[in-house]
N, C-alpha and C positions, 0 to 999 in steps of 0.2 A: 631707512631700509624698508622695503617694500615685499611683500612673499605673493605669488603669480601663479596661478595654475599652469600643469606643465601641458607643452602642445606640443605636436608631432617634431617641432625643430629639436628639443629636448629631449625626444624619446630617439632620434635618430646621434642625436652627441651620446647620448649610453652607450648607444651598437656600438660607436666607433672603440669605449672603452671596454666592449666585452661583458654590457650590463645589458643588455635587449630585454633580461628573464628579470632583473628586479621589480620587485614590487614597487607601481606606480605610487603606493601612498607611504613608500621609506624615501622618498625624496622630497624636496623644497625646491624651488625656484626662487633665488632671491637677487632683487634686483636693489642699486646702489647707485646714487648718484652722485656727480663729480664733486669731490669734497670729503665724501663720508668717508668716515674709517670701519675696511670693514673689519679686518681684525689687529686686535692691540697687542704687541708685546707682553706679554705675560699672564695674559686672560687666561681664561679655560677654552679649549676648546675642546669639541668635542663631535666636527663632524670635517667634512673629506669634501672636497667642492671641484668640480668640471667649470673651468671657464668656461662661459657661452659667446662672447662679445663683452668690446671693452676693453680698459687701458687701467691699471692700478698699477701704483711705485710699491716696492715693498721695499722698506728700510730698518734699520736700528737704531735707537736713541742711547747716545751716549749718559754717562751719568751727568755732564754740562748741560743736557736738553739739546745738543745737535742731533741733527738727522744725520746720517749716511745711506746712501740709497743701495744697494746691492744688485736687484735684477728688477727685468719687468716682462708683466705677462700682459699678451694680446692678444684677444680671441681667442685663446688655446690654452693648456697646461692644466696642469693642479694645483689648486690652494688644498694646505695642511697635508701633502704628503710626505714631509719629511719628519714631523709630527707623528705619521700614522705608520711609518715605517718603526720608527724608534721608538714608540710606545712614549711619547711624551703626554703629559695633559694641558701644559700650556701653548700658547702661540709663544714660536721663537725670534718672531718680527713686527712688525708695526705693516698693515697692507691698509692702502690708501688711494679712493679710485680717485683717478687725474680724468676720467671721460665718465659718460652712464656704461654702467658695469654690471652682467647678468652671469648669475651662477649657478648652478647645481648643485644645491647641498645633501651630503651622503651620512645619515649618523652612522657615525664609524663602532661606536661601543656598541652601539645594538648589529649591526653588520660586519662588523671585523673580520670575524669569522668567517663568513663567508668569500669574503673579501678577498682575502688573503689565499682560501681555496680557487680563486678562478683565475688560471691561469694567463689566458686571455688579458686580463684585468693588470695581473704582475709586470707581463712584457712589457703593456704599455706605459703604467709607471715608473719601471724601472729605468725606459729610454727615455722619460724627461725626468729622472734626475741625472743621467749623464748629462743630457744636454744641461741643468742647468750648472752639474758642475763644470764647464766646458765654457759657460760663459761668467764663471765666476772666476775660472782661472784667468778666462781674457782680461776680466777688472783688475786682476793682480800684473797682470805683464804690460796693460797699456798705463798704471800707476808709475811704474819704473821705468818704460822706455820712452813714452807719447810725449811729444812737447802740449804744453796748455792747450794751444788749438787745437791739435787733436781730441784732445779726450774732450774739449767744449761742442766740437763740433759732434763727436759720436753720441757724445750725451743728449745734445739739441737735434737730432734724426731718433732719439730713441722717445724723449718726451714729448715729442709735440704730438699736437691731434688736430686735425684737418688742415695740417701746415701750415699752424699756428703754436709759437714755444710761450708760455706764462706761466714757467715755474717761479718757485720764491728766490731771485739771485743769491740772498748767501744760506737756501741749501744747496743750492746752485756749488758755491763755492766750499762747501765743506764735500759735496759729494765728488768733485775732480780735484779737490786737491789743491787749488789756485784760490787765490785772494781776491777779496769781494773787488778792490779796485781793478785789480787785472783783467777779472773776469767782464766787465764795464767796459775797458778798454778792447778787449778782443772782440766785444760786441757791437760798439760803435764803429771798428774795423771794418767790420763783416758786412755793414751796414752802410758803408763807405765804397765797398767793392760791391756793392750789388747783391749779396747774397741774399742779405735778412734785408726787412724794413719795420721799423718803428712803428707801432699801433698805440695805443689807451691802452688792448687788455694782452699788450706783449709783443712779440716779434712775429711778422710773418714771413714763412720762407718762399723768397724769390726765384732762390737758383738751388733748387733740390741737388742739382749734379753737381755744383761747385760745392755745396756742403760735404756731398760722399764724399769725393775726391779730397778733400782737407780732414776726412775722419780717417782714423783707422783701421776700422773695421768694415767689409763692407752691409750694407744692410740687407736683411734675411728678409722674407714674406711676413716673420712673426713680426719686426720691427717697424712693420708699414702700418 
């Protein structure tokens, strides 16, 4: 992890959340490259973060040590607002940037207060946790109704990054639910029809519009 002085892109991501008047030196810019974790299940935390750009999975570990993946943020949302709503002091997930990952960190104990007075500030959090409970329910109704392809295919438009997928296959196969061989098989498929094609460092997608049309869901601006 890296910490950046902030530049006009970051003081203009504040405006957007109704922070234009914070004090420039209650913030961080922290930057994270693909691989790092930026926060762990159960740590302290203890600040409030603005995506800036960038792709991180957040997930939870089971007590076997699987992963399950729940949502993902791209270029946009909040890290630790649920956290900061609920007066928690731990992180309640494991976040893990998949690309380079820039953020805006807010200490929330020393500014809570404030925080929580500006209203501006509230609207806008308030509407990304519906959305993200909105796409948390989606994970619960495409578990029960999606055949394998589908939820492989949604999941593979929501992970890749520059239309390249190199996730680890079996979290691959614990995050949709289907068996590491199956998951193989559907891939080799995919890759048989044209869609994907086999690389060294993963799949490249060929046929962006054959994958939508075999996902479920269709894909937002945040998913691109």
């Amino acid at each position: 992890m890296d910490t950046r002085p902030l530049t006009k892109k970051h003081f203009d991501k504040l405006s957007e959340y109704g922070l234009r008047d914070i004090p420039p030196d209650s913030c961080m810019c922290l930057y994270f490259r693909s691989g790092e974790t930026i926060l762990r299940e159960g740590m302290p935390i203890s600040w409030l973060a603005i995506v800036v750009s960038g792709k991180a999975k957040v997930c939870s570990t089971s007590p076997n040590g699987k992963d399950l993946i729940l949502c993902y943020y791209v270029s946009g949302g909040m890290i630790g607002d649920i956290e900061f709503m609920a007066g928690l002091e731990t992180a309640t997930a494991n976040l893990i940037a998949i690309s380079d990952f820039e953020c805006i960190a807010i200490p929330y104990r020393k500014y809570g207060a404030v925080l929580k007075r500006n209203m501006a500030f509230l609207n806008k959090l308030g509407n990304e946790l519906s959305l993200k409970l909105v796409r948390s329910s989606r994970s619960f109704v495409s578990a029960a109704l999606y055949s394998g392809e589908e939820r492989l295919c949604s999941y593979i438009l929501q992970t890749s990054h520059n239309n390249v997928f190199s996730d680890i296959l079996t979290d691959v196969s614990c995050s949709v639910g289907i068996s590491y061989r199956h998951i193989f098989r559907l891939l080799n498929q995919l890759c048989e029809e044209g869609v994907l094609e086999k690389r060294e460092n993963g799949y490249r997608i060929t046929d962006r519009d054959g994958l939508i049309r075999r996902s479920p869901h269709p894909v937002t601006e945040q998913d691109e």
